[in-house]
N, C-alpha and C positions, 0 to 999 in steps of 0.2 A: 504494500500500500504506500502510495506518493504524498506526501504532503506540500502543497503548493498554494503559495499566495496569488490570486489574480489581481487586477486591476483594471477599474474601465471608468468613464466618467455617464454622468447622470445624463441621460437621455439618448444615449450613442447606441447605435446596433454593435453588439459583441458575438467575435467567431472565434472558436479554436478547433482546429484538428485534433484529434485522439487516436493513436495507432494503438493496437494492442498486437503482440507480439510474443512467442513464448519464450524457454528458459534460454536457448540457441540462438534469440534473436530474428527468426522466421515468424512471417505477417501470420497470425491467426485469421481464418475464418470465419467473420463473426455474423455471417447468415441465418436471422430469426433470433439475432439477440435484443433484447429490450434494455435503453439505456433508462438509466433515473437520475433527472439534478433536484435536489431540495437546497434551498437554501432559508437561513434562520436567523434572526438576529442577533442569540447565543446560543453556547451549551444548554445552558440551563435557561430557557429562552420562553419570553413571553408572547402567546400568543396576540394578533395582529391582521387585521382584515380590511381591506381598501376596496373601497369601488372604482368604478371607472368610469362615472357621469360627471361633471364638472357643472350641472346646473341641475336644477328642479324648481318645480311649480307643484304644489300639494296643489289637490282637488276636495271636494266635498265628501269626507268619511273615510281619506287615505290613514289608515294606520299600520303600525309595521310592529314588529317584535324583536328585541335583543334578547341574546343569553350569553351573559358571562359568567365565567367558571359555575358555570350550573345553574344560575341566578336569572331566572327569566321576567323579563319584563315586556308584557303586554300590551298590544292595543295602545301604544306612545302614536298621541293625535300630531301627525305631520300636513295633517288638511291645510293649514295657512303658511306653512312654510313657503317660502320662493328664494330660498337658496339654500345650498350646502352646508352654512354657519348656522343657519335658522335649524335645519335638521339637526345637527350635530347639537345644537344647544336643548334640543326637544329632546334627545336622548338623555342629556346628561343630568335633565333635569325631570326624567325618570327615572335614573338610578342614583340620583346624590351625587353622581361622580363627576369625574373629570377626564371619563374612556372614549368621549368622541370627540374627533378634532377634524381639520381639514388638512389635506395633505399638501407639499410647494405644487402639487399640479392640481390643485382644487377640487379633489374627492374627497370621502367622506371616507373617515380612519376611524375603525374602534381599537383601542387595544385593553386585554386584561390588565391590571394590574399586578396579579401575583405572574411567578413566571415558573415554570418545572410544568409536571405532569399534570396538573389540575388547572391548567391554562389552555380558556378554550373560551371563542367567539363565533357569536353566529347570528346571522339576519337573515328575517324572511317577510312575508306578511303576516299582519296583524290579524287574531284570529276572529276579530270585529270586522274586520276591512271592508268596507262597500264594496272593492275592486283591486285587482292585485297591484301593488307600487311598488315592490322591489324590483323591480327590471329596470327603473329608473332611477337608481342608486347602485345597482350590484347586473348588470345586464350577463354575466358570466356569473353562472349558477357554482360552479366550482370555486368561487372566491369569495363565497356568502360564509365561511367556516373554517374555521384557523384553529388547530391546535398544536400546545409547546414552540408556538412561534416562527411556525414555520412562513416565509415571507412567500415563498413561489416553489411551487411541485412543478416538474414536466420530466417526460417521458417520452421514448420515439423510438420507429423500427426500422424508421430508412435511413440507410447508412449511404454513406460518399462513397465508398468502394468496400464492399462487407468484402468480399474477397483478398482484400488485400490491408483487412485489418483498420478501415480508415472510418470513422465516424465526423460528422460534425455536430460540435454542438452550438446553438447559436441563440442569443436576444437580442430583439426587436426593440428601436427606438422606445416605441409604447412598452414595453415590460421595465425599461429600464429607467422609465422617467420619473418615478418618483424615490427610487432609491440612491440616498445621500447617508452616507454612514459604513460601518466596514460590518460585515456579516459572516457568519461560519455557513458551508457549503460543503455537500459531499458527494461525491456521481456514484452510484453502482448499475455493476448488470447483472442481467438473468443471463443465463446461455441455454442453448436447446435443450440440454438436460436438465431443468429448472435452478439451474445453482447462482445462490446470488451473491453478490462480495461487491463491499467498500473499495473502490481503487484510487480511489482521487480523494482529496479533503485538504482543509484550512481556509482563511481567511480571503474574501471577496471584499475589497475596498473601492466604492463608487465615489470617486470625488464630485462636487458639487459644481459645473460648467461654470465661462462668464457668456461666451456667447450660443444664444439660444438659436441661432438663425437657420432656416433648411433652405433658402436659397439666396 
């Protein structure tokens, strides 16, 4: 297992190649392997869940549901909300706290408080709701639920050259735009005989850009 620090800056598409190769240095086969990147914001890491709408408009009987670390909270009226700070404060002033914030790309961020194994968030509709309004907060159903902090799951079967050992793995401008901060990250894989192993890990460091410009 490698231990390796990356680096990329906040908002930039990032690639790297990944060869695997055996004890003799000869490309492995990796046809029908499944790669996995998680990345976390610790070890012992709290869980964190971001959307990806950068505005809202509540309508008449829009209500939504949080649950943190087990603790749910219902039916929070975002009917008059017309932005993202307006939400985030409707939550917070459903649970006492201080778990919902807006993110530097203007979504809307819960994060637990406690952090280890009993750190876990999630958003859905409110079980009042007149009509569903989480798709205009959370449009990506796999980012509605965060547990032990994990920032971003992915997985993939198509490799660059499985033959010749080659995979890429890659983030998208949009995956990367709201992360500023350094984070622990690990890849594994399955291989055809379902076996799966750590090969890569350490620290993912997003510095924070000055110029934002795509043309």
């Amino acid at each position: 297992m490698e231990n390796t620090n990356l680096q990329s800056f906040r908002g930039d598409n990032y690639s790297r190649v990944i060869v695997f190769t055996d004890a003799d240095g000869n490309a492995k086969d990796i046809t029908g392997w499944t790669l996995f990147f998680t990345l976390k914001i610790g070890k012992e890491a709290t869980a964190v869940i971001t959307g990806n709408q950068a505005t809202f408009t509540g309508q008449a009987d829009d209500k939504i549901k949080v649950i943190i670390d087990s603790v749910t909270y219902d039916d929070i009226d975002v009917s008059v909300c017309t932005t993202i700070d307006a939400v985030a404060a409707a939550i917070n002033l459903a649970t006492g706290g201080t778990q919902a914030t807006k993110s530097p790309g203007g979504n809307l961020v819960i994060t637990s408080p406690t952090a280890g194994a009993a750190s876990t968030c999630t958003i859905a509709d409110g079980s009042g709701t007149g009509q569903t309004v989480i798709a205009e907060l959370f449009s990506v159903t796999a980012d509605r639920t965060n547990s032990e902090g994990s920032v971003m799951e992915k997985d993939w079967t198509d490799h660059s050259a499985p033959t010749e050992g080659k995979t890429t793995f890659e983030l998208s401008a949009e995956e990367t735009k709201d992360l500023v901060d350094s984070y622990w990250y690990d890849f594994q894989y399955k291989d055809r005989d379902g076996n799966v192993k750590t090969f890569l890990l350490g620290n993912f460091d997003f510095a924070e850009d000055i110029t934002r410009r795509t043309s």
